[in-house]
C-alpha positions as CSV (number, residue, x, y, z in Angstrom):
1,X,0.7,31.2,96.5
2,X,-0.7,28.2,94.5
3,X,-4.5,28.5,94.8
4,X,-7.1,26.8,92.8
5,X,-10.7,28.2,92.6
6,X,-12.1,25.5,94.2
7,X,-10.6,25.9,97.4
8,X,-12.8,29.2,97.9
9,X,-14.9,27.6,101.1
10,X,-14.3,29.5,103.4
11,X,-13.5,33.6,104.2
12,X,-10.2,33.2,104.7
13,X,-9.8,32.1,101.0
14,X,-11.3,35.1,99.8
15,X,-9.1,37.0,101.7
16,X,-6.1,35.3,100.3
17,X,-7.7,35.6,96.6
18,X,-8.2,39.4,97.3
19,X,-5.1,39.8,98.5
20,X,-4.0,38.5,95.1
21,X,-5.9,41.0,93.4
22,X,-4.6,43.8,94.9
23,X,-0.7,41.8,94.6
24,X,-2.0,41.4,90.7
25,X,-3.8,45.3,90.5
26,X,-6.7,43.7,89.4
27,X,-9.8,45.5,88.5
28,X,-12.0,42.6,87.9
29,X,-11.8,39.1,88.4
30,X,-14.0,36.3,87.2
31,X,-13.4,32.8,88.8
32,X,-15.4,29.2,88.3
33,X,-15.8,26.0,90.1
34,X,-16.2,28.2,93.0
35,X,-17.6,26.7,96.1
36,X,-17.9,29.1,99.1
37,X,-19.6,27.8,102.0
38,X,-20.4,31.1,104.3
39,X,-20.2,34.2,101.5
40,X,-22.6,34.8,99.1
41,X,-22.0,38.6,97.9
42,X,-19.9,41.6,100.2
43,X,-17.1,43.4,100.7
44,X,-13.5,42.2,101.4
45,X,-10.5,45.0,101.9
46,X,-12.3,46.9,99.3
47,X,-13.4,44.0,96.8
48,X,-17.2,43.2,96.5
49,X,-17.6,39.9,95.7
50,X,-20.5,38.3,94.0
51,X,-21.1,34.4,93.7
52,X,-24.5,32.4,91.6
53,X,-23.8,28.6,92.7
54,X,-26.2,25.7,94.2
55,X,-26.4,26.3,97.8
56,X,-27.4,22.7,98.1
57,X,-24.3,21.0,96.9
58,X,-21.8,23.9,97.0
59,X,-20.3,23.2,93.5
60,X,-20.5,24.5,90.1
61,X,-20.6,28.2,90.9
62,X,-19.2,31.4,89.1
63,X,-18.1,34.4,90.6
64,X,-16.9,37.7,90.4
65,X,-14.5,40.2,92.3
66,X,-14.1,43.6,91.8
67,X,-12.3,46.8,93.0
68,X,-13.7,50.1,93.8
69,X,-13.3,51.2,90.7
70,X,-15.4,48.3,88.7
71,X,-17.6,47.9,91.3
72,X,-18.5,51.7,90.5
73,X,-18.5,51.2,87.0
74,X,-21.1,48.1,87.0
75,X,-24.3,48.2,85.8
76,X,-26.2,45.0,86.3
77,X,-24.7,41.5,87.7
78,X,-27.2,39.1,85.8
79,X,-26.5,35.2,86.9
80,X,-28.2,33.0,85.0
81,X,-27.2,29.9,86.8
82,X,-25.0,28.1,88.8
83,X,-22.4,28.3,85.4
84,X,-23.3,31.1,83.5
85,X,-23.3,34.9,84.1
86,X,-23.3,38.5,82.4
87,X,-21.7,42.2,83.6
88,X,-22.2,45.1,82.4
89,X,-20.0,47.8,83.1
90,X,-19.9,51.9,81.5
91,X,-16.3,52.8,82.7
92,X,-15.2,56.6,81.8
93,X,-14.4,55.8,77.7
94,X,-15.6,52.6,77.4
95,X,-18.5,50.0,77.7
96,X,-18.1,46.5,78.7
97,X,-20.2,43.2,78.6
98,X,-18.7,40.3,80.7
99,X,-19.4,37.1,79.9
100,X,-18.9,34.3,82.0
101,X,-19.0,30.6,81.5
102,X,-17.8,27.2,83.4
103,X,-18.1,24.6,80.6
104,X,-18.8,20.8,81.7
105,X,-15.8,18.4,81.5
106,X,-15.5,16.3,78.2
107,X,-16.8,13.1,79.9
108,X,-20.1,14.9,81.4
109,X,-23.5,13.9,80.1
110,X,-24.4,15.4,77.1
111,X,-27.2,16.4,77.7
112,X,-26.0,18.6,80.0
113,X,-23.6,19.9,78.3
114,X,-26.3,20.6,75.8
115,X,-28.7,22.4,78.1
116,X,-25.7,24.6,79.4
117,X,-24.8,25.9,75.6
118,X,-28.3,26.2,74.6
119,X,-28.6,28.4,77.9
120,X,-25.0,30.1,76.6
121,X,-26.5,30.8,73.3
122,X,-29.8,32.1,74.1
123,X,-27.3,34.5,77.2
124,X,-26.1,35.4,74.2
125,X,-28.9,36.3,71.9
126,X,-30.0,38.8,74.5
127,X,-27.0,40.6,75.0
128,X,-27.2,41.1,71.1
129,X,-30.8,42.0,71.4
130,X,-29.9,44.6,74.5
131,X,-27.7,46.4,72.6
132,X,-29.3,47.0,69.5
């Protein structure tokens, strides 16, 4: 089933997507240019679902579905914008940081693709902070 990210409007999508998932065995599965219209965070068939995006304009977002089994194993869900966010997960024998990030298009402004990797890099100066 072709499927492109931003086609995630509507519930029925995110059925379809999870439905991939479980096709796929996916554990975990980050997604940008997410634009759903009606869901904001829940559970679908066993998959929560978590979404940071503009609620104004319905565009840019990022997202992130996960099984049982991850959703179990996370530890915080930190969105830091519409384009940007962190997981952490402890599964049985390993730790995991998440990071992720929908970059601007080549012929965006620059200053905002400036603002978004100066957000990226100070995401990322934390997470190094955190763990020490």
């Amino acid at each position: 089933m072709p499927m492109n990210a931003r086609t995630l409007r509507e519930d029925s999508t995110l059925d379809e997507l999870v439905e991939q998932a479980l096709k796929l065995k996916l554990d975990i599965l980050a997604t940008s240019k997410v634009r759903p219209l009606s869901i904001r965070t829940g559970i679908q068939k066993g998959y929560e679902f978590l979404f940071s995006g503009q609620d104004d304009h319905h565009r840019d977002g990022v997202s992130l579905l996960l099984n049982t089994k991850a959703s179990k194993a996370l530890l915080e869900w930190k969105p830091f914008n519409s384009r940007i966010f962190t997981a952490r997960f402890a599964f049985l024998h390993a730790k995991m940081i998440l990071v992720s990030v929908y970059a601007q298009i080549n012929d965006a402004n620059s200053d905002i693709k400036d603002k978004l990797y100066r957000t990226l890099k100070d995401v990322i100066k934390e997470l190094h902070l955190s763990m020490t």
